[in-house]
DOFI-597597 format. One line per 8 residues: number of its first residue (from 0); their letters; for each residue z, x, y of N, C-alpha, C. Coordinates in pm, whole numbers, plus 50000, padded with zeros to 5 digits. Last residue first. Layout:
DOFI-597597
NUM) A) Z X Y Z X Y Z X Y; ...
This chain:
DOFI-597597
136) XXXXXXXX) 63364 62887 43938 63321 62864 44061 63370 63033 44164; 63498 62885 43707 63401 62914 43690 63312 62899 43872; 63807 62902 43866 63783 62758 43786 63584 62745 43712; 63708 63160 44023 63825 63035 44024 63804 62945 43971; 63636 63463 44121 63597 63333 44038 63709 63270 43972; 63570 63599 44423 63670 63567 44319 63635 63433 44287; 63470 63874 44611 63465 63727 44589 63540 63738 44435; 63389 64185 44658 63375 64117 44532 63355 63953 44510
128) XXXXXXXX) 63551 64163 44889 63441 64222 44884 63342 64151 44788; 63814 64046 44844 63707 64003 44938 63577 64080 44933; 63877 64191 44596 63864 64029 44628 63786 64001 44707; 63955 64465 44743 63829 64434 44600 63812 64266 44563; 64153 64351 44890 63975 64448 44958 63903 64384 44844; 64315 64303 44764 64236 64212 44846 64146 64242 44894; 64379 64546 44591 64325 64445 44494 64270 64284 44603; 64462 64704 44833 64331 64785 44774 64264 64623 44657
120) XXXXXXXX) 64683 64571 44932 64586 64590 44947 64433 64619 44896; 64845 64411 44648 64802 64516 44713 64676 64503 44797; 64901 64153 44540 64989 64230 44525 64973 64397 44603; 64775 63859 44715 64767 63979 44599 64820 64111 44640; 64790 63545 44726 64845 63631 44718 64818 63735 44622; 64542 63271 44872 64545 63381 44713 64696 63502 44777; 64509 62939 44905 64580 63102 45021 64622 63201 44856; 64233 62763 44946 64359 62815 44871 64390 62928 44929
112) XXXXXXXX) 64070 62424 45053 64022 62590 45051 64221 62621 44986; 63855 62211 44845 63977 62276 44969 63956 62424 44894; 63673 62059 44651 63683 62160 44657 63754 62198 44809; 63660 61750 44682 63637 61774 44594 63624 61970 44566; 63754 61430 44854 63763 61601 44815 63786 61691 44683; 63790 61185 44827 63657 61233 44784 63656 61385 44781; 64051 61123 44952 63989 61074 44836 63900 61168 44746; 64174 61415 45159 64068 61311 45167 64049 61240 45043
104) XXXXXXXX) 64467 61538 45142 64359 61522 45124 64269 61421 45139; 64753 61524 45120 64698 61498 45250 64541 61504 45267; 64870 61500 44871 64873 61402 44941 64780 61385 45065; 64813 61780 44849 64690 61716 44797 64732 61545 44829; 64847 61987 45105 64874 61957 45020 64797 61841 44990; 64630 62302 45222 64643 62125 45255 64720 62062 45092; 64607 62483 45031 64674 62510 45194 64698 62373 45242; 64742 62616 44732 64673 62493 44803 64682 62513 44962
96) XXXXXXXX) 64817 62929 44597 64861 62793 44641 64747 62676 44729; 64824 63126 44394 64746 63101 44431 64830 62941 44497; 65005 63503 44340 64998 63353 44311 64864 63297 44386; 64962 63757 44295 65076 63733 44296 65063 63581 44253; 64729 63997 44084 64690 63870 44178 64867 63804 44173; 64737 64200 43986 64735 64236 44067 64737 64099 44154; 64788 64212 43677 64933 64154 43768 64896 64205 43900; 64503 64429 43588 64605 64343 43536 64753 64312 43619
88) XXXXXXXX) 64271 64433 43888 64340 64532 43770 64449 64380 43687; 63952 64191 43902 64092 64233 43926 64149 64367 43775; 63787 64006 43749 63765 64188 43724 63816 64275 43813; 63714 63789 43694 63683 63862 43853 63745 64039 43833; 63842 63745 43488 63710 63676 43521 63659 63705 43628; 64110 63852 43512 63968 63887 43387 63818 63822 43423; 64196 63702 43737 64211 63863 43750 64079 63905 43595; 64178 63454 43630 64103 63443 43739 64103 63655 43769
80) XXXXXXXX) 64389 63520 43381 64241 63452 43408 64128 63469 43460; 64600 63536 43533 64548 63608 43450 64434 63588 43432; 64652 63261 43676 64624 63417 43746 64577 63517 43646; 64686 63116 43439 64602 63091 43534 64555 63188 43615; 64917 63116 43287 64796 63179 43273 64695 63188 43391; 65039 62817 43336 65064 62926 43318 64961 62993 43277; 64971 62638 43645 64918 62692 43552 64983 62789 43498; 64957 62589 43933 65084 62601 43864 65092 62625 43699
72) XXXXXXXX) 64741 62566 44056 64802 62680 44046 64901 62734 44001; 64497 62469 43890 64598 62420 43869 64717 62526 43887; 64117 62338 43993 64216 62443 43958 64367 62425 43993; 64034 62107 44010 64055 62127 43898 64178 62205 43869; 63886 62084 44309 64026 62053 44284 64108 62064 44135; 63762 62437 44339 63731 62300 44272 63911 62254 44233; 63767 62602 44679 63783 62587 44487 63793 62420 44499; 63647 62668 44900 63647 62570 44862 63645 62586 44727
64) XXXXXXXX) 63817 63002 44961 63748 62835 45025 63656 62753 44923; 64077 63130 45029 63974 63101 44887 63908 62998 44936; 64194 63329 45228 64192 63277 45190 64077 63262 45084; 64550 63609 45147 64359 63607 45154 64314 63459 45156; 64813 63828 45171 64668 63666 45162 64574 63689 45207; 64952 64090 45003 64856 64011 45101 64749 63929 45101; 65296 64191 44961 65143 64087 44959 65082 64092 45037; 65557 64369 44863 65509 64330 45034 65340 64282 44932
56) XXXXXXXX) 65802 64198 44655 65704 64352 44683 65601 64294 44861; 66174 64199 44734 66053 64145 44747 65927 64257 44763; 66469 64131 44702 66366 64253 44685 66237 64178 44656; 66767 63974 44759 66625 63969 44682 66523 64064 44743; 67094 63887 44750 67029 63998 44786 66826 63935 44690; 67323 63717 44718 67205 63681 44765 67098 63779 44821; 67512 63842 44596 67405 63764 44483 67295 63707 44601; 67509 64214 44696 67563 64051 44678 67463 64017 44592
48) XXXXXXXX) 67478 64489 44707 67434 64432 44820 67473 64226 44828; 67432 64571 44435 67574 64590 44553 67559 64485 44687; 67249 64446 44316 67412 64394 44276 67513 64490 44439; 67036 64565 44452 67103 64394 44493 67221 64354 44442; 67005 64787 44282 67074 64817 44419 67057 64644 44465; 67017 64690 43990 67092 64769 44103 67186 64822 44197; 66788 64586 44043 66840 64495 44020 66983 64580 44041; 66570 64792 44111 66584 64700 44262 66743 64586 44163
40) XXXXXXXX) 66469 64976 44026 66624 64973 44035 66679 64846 44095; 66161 64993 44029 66248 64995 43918 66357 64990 43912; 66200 65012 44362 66116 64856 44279 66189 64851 44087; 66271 65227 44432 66330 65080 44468 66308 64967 44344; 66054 65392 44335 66183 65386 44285 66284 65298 44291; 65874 65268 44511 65856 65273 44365 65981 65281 44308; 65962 65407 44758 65975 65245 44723 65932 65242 44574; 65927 65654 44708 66054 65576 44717 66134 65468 44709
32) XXXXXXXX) 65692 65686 44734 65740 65713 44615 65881 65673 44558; 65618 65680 44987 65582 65597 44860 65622 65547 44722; 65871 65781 45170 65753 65794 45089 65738 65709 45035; 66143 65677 45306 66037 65850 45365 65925 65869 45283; 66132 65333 45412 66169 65463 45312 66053 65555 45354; 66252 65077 45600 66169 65166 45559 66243 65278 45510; 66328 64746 45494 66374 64885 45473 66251 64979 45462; 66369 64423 45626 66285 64513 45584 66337 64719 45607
24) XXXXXXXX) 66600 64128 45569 66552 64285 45669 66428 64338 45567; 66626 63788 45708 66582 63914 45630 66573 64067 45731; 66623 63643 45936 66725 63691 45874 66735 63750 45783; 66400 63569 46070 66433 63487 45979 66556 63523 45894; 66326 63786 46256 66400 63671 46283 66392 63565 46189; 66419 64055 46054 66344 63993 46120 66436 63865 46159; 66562 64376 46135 66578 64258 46076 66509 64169 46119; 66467 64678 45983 66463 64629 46059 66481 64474 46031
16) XXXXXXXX) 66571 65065 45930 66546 64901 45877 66563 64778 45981; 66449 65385 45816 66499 65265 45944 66479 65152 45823; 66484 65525 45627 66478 65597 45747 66482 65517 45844; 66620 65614 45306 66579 65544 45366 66564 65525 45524; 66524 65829 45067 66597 65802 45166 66540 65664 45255; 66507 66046 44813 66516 65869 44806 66565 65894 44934; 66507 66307 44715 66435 66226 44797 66395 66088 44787; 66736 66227 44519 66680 66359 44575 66541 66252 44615
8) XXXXXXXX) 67063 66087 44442 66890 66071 44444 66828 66149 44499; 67330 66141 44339 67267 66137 44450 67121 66162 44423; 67522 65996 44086 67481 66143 44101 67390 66091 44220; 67609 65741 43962 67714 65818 44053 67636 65932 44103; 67484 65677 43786 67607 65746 43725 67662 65837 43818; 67286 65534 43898 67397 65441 43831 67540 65531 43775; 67258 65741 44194 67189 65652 44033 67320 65587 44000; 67242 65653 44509 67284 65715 44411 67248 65653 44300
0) X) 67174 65718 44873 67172 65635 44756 67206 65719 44634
């Protein structure tokens, strides 16, 4: 790989990649440190790669059981929020979605359970350990 001015990246490498059966690939790199570097270039390295190129950070769900139907995951702010009010780091929480959509709900339901995306391990440990406050609940 190379910077934008042509000059060769010093330990940037990439050491396998693998394609899943959905037709994405996944790229492994020789450090941590590499994918970091991905992540600040990532716009880049998808211009070479086409317009349908997308870089994605790797998540992990968690579920949320029984939030109050109040909460509005489409909310702007909303993840911010729930990261100050649970004492998450700042942009550690990715999104929050419904698992039963709300057509398919019961009338009377009044707290379902939610699939939390968060941006790191270490910020779903400290979720599940911790628990997470969602709508004051």
């Amino acid at each position: 790989m190379t910077t934008h001015d042509g000059r060769p990246t010093t330990g940037v490498k990439v050491i396998g990649a693998k394609k899943l059966q959905n037709g994405r690939v996944v790229y492994k790199f020789n450090n941590p440190e590499a994918a970091q570097w991905l992540r600040k270039k990532k716009a880049d390295f998808t211009k070479h790669f086409g317009n349908t190129s997308v870089i994605k950070d790797k998540s992990v769900s968690i579920i949320g059981k029984y939030v109050p139907v109040t909460h509005n995951p489409d909310a702007l702010g909303e993840n911010s929020k729930i990261e100050r009010e649970t004492g998450l780091p700042p942009e550690s929480l990715a999104s929050t979605r419904w698992i039963k959509p709300m057509t398919r709900r019961v009338a009377r339901q009044c707290t379902p359970h939610l699939i939390v995306r968060l941006r790191s391990p270490k910020a779903a440990n400290q979720a599940i350990r911790d628990g997470l406050i969602i709508m004051g609940k």
